[in-house]
C-alpha positions, 0 to 999 in steps of 0.5 A, a space after each residue: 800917545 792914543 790917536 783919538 782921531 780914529 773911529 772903528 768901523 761900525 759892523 752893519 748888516 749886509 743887506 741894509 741899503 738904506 730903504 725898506 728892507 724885508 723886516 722894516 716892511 713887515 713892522 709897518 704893515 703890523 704896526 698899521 693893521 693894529 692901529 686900524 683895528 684900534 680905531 675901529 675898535 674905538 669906533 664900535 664901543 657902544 659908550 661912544 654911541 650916546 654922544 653925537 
């Protein structure tokens, strides 16, 4: 009979301690510079300068 029981350990990198990590850290950086610069762009488009 299979013992179902059991998991397998799952293989994780060695440096991942829960917290910002080197990649992790750079993925927000880039993903809030181009978020920012979206805004600004959607700020600056001329069609948008009529309305207020």
């Amino acid at each position: 009979m299979l013992d179902t029981d059991v998991r397998p350990e799952l293989e994780t990198d060695e440096d991942d301690r829960g917290g910002f990590n080197r990649r992790r850290l750079i993925r927000v950086v880039a993903v809030l510079t181009l978020g920012i610069l979206a805004v600004l762009a959607v700020w600056q488009d001329p069609v948008h300068a009529g309305l207020f």
